[in-house]
Backbone as CSV, one residue per row, in Angstrom:
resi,resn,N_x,N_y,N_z,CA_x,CA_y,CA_z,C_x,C_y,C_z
1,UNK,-2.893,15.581,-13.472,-4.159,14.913,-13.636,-4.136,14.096,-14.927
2,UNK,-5.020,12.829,-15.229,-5.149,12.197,-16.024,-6.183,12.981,-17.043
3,UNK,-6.919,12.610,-18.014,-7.471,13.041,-18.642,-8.902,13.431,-18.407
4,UNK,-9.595,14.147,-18.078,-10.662,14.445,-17.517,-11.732,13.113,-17.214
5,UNK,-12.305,12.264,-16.099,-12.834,11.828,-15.421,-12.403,10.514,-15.843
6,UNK,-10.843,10.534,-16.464,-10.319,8.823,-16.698,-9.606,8.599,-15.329
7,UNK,-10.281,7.094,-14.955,-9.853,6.949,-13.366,-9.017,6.160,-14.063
8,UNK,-7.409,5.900,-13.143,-6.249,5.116,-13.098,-6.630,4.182,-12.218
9,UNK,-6.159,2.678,-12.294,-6.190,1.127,-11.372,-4.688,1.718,-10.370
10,UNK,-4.684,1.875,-8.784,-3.804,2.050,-8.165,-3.803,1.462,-7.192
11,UNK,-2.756,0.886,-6.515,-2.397,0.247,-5.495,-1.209,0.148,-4.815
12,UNK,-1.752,0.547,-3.059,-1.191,1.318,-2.339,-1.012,0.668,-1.401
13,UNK,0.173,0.218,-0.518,0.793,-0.569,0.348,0.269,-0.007,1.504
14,UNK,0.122,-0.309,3.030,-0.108,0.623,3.983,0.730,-0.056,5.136
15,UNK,1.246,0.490,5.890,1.526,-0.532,7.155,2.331,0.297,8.367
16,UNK,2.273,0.086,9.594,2.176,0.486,10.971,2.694,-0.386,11.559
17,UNK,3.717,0.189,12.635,4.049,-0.822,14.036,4.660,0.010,15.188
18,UNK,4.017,1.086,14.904,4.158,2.196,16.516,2.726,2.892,16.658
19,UNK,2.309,2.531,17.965,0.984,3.175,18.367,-0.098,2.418,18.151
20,UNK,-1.428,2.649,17.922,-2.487,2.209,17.693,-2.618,1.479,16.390
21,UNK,-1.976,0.177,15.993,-2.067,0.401,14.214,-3.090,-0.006,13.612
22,UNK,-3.829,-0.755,13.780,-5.170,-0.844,13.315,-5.880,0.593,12.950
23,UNK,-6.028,1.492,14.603,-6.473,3.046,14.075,-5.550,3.399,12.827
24,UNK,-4.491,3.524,12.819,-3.611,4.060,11.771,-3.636,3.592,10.690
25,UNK,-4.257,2.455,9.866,-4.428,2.251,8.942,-5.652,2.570,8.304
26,UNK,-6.334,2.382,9.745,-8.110,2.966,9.318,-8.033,4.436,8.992
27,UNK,-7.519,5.128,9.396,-7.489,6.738,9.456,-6.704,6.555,7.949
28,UNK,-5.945,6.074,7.688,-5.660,6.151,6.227,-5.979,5.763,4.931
29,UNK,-7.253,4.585,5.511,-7.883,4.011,4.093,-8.858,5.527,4.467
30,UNK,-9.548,5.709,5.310,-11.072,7.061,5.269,-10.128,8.458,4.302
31,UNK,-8.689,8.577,4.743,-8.317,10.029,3.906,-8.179,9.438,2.418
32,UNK,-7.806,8.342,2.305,-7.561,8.156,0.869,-9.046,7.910,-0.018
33,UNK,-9.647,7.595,0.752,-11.111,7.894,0.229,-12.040,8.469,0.232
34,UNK,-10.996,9.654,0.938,-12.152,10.784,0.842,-11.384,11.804,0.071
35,UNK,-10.470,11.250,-0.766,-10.147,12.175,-2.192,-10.428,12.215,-2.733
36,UNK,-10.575,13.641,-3.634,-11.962,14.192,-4.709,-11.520,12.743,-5.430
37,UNK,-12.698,12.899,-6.443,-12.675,11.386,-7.334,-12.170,10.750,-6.872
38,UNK,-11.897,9.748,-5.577,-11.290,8.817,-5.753,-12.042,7.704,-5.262
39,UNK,-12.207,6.843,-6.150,-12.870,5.642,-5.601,-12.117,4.311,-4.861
40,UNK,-12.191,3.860,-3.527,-11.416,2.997,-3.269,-12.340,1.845,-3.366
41,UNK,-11.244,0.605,-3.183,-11.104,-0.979,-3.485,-11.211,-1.591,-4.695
42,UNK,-10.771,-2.723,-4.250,-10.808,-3.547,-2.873,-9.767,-3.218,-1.906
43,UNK,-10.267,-3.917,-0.636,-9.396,-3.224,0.198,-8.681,-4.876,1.083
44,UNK,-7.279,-5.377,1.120,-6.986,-6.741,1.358,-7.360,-6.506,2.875
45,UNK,-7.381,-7.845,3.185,-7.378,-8.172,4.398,-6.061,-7.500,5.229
46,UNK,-6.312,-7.672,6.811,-4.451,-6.976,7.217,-4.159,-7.982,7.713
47,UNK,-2.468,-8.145,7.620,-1.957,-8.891,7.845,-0.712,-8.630,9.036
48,UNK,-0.334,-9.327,9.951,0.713,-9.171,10.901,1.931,-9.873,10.009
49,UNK,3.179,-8.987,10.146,4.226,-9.302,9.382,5.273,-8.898,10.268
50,UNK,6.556,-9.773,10.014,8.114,-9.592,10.551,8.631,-8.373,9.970
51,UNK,9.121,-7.672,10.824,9.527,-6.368,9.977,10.968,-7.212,9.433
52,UNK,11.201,-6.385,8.036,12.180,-6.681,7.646,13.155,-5.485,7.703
53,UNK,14.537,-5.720,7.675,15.820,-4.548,7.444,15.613,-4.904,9.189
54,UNK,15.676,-3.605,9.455,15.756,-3.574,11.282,14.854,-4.343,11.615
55,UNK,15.463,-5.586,12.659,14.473,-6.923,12.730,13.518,-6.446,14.354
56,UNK,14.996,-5.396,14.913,14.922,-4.967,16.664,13.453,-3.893,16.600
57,UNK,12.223,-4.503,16.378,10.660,-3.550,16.734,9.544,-4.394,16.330
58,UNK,8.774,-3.773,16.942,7.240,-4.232,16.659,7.189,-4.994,15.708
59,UNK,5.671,-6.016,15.325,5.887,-6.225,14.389,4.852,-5.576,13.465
60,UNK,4.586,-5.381,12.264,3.853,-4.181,11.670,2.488,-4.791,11.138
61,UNK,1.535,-4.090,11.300,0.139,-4.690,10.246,0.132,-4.006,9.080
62,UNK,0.328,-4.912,7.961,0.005,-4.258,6.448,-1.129,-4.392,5.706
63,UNK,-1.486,-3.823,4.823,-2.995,-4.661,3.844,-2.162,-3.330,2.752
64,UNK,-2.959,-3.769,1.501,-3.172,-3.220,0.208,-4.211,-3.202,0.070
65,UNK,-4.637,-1.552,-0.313,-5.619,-1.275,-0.939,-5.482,-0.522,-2.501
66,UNK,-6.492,-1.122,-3.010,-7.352,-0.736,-4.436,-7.594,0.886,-4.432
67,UNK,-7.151,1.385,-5.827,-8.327,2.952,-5.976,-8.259,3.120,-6.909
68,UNK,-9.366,3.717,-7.635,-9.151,4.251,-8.790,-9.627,5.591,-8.860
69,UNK,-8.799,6.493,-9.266,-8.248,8.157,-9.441,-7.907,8.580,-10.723
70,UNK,-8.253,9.696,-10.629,-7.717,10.212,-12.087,-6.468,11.417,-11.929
71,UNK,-5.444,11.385,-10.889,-4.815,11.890,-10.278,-3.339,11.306,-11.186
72,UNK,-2.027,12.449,-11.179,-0.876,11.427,-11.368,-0.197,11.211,-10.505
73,UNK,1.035,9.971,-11.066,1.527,9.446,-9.657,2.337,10.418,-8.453
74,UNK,2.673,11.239,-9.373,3.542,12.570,-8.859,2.825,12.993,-7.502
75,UNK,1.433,13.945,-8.008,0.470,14.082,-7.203,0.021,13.085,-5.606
76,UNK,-0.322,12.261,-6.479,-0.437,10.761,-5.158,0.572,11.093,-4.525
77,UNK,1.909,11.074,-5.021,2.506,10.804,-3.620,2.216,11.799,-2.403
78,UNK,2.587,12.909,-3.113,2.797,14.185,-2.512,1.686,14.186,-1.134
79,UNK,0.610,13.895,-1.697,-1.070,13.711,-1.100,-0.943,12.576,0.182
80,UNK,-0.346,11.412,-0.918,0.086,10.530,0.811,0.964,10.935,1.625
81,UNK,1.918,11.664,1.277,2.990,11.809,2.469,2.453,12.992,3.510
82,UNK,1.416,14.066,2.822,0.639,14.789,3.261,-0.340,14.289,4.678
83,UNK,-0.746,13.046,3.755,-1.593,12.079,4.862,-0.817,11.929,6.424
84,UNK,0.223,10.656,5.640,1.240,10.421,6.628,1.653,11.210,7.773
85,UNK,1.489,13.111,7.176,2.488,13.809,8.575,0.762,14.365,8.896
86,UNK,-0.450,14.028,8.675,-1.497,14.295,9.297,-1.708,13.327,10.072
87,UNK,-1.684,12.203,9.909,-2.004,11.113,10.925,-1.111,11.222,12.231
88,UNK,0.373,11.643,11.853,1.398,12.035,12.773,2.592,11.123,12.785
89,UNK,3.167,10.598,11.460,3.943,9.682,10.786,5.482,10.991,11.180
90,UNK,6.197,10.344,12.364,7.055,11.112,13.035,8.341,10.380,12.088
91,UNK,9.410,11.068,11.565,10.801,10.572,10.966,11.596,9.338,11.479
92,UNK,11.784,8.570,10.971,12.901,8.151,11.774,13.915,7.106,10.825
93,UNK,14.977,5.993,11.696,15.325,5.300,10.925,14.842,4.608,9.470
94,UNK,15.764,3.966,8.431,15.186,3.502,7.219,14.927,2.418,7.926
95,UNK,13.741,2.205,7.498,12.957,0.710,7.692,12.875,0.455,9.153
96,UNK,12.797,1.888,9.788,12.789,1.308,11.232,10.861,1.573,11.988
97,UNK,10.645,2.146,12.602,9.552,1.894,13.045,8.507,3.397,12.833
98,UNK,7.519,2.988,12.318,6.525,4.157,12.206,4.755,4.168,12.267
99,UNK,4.300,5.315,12.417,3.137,5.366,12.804,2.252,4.785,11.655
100,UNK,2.618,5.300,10.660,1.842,4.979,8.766,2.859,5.022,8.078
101,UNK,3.039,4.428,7.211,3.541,4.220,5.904,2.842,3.971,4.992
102,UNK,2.453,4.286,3.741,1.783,4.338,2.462,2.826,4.248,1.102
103,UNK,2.873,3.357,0.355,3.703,2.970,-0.627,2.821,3.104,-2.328
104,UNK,3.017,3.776,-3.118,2.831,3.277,-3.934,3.039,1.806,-4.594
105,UNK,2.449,1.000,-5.020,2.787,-0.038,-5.664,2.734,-0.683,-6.862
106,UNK,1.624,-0.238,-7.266,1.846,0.074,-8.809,0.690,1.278,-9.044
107,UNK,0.693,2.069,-10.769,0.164,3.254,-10.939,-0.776,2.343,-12.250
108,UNK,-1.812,1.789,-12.415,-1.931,1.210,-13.560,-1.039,0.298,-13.889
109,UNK,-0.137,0.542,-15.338,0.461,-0.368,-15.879,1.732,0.866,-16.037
110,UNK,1.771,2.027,-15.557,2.609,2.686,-15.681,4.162,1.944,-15.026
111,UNK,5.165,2.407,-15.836,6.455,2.182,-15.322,7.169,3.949,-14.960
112,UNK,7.742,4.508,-14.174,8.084,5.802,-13.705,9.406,5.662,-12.885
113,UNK,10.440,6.210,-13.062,11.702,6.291,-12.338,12.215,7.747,-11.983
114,UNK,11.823,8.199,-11.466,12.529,9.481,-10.682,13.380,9.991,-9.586
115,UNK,14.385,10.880,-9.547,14.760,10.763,-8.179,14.250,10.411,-6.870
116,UNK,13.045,10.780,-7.015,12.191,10.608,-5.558,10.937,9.827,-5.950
117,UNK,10.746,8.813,-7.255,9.632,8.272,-7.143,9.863,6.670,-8.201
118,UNK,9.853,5.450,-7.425,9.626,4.845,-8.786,8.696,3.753,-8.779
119,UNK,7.896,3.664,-9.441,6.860,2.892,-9.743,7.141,1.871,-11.023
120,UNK,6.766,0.461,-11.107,6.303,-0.169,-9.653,7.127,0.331,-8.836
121,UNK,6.654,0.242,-7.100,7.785,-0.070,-6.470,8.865,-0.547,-6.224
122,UNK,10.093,-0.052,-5.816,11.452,-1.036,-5.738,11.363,-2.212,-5.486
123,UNK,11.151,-2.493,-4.611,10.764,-3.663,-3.230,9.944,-4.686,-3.750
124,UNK,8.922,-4.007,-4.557,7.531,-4.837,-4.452,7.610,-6.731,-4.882
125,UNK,8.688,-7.049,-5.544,8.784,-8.221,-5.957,9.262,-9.218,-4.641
126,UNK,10.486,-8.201,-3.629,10.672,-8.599,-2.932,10.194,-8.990,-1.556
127,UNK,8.713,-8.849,-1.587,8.785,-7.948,-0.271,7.112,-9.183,0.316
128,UNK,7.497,-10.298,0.576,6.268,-11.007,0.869,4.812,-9.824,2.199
129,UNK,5.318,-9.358,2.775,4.199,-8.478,3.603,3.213,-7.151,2.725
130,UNK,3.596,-7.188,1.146,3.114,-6.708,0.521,2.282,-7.998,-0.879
131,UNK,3.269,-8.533,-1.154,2.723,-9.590,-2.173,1.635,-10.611,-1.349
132,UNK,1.593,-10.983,-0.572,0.315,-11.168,0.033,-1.072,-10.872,-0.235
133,UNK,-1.235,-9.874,0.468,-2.442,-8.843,0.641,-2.725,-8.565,-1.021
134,UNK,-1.593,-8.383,-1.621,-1.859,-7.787,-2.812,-2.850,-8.962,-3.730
135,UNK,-2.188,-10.090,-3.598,-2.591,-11.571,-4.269,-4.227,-11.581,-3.846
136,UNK,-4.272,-11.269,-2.186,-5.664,-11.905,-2.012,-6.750,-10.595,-3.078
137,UNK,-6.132,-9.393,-3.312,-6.956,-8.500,-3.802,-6.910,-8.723,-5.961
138,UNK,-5.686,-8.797,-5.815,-5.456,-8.871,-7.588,-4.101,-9.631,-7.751
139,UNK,-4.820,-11.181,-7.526,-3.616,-11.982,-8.085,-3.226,-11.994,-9.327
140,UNK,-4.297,-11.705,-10.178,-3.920,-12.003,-11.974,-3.340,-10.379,-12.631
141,UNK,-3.345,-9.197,-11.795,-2.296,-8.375,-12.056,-1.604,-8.447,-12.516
142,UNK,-0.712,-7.388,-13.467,0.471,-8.100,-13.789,1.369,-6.886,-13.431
143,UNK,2.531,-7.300,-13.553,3.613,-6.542,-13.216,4.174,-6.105,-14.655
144,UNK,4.134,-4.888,-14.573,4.589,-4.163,-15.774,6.356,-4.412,-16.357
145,UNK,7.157,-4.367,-15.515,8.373,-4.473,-15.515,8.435,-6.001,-15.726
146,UNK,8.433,-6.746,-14.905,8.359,-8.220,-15.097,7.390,-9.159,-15.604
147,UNK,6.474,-8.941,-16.418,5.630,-9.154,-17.039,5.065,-10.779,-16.117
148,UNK,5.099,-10.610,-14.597,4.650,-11.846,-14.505,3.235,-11.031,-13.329
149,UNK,2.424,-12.159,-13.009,0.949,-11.597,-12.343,1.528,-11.579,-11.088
150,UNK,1.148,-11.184,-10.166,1.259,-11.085,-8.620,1.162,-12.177,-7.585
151,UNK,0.566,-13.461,-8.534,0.605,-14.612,-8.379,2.155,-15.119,-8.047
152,UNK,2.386,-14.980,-9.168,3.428,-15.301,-10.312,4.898,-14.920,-9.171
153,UNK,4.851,-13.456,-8.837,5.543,-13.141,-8.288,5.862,-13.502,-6.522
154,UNK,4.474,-13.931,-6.099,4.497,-14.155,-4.450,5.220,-15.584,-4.574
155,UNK,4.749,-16.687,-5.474,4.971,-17.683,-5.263,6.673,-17.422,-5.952
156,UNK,7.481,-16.734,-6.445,8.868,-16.958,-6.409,9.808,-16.162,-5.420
157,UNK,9.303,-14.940,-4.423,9.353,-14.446,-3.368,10.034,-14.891,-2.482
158,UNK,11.440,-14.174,-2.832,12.741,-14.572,-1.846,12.354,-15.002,-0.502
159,UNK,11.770,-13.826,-0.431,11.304,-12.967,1.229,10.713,-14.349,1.967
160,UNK,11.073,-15.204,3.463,10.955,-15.841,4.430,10.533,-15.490,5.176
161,UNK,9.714,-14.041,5.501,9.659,-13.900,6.560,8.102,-13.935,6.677
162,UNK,7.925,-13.801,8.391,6.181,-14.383,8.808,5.247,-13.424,8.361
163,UNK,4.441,-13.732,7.515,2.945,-12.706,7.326,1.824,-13.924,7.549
164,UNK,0.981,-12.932,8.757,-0.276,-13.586,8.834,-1.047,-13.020,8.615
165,UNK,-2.412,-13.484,7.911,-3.700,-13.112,8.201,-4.427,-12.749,9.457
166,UNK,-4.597,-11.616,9.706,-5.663,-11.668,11.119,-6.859,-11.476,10.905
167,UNK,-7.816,-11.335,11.712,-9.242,-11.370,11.797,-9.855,-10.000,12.217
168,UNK,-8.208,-9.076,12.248,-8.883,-7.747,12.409,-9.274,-6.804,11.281
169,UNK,-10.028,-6.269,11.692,-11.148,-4.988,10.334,-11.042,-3.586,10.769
170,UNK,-11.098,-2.867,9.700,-10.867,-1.318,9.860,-12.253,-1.224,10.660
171,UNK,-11.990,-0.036,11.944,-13.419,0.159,12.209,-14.178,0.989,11.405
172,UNK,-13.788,1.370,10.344,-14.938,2.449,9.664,-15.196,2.309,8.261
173,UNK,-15.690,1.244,8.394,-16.302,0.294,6.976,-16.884,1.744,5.817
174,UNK,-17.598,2.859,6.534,-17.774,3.976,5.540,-17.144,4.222,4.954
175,UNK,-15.771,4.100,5.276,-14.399,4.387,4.522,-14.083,3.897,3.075
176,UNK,-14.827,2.755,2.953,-14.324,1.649,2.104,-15.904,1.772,0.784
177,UNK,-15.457,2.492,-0.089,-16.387,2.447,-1.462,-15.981,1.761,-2.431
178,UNK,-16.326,0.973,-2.626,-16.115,-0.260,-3.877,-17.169,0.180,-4.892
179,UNK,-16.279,0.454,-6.040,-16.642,0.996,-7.401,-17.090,0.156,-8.159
């Protein structure tokens, strides 16, 4: 835990491309906000994206959402992956196809490297189906490691591949508390 009722700025990747994924992202913004203290958003728009690594599946809907917690990153994870095998996030190939996925993406301004955890995320510079969503929520962010904003970073973004905006919405707007 952080220091008694100091909430942390966190932001959390989400994305689906087996089963219902719209439900599956909705079912995961309502658990993440219905953690003690935790206040969510903003919450980005979702977006349809090319899976990248294994090109052979679906293609996945992502968004980033906002929270602020007074939780550490350690904790978070543990809590999302918790989520993940509640929603019914079944094993499989790397980067191959799943029910939920939940990413840390950044913890604050924290930098963290652990065997099993590193924040920012690995990826995150690389990874246009995340720098997106993230931009429309907190473009002037900055990236702790690379000291550039999220701006900064989409617009030099190796990554070619298709992310769209869609016009679809979580159905359970209760879900979504903006602090």
């Amino acid at each position: 835990m952080s220091a008694q009722g100091e909430l942390t700025r966190v932001y959390v990747g989400l994305g689906s491309n087996r089963g219902d994924r719209l439900e599956f992202l909705d079912r995961a913004v309502a658990e993440l906000g219905a953690l003690e203290e935790t206040r969510i958003g903003p919450c980005s728009s979702v977006y349809e994206t090319e899976p990248v690594g294994v090109k052979e599946q679906r293609e996945f809907l992502n968004m980033v959402v906002g929270l602020a917690m007074p939780v550490s990153p350690h904790h978070l994870y543990e809590t999302m992956k918790a989520i993940e095998s509640k929603i019914g996030r079944v094993s499989s190939t790397r980067w191959g196809p799943r029910e939920i996925d939940l990413d840390i993406l950044y913890f604050g301004g924290r930098i963290l490297k652990t065997s099993g955890l590193e924040i920012p995320h690995a990826e995150v510079a690389r990874r246009r189906f995340v720098l997106e969503p993230m931009a429309e929520i907190a473009p002037d962010f900055v990236d702790p490691v690379r000291m550039l904003t999220i701006r900064q970073l989409l617009a030099a973004c190796p990554d070619t591949s298709a992310v769209r905006k869609t016009a679809l919405r979580l159905h359970s707007t209760t879900a979504v508390k903006v602090p």
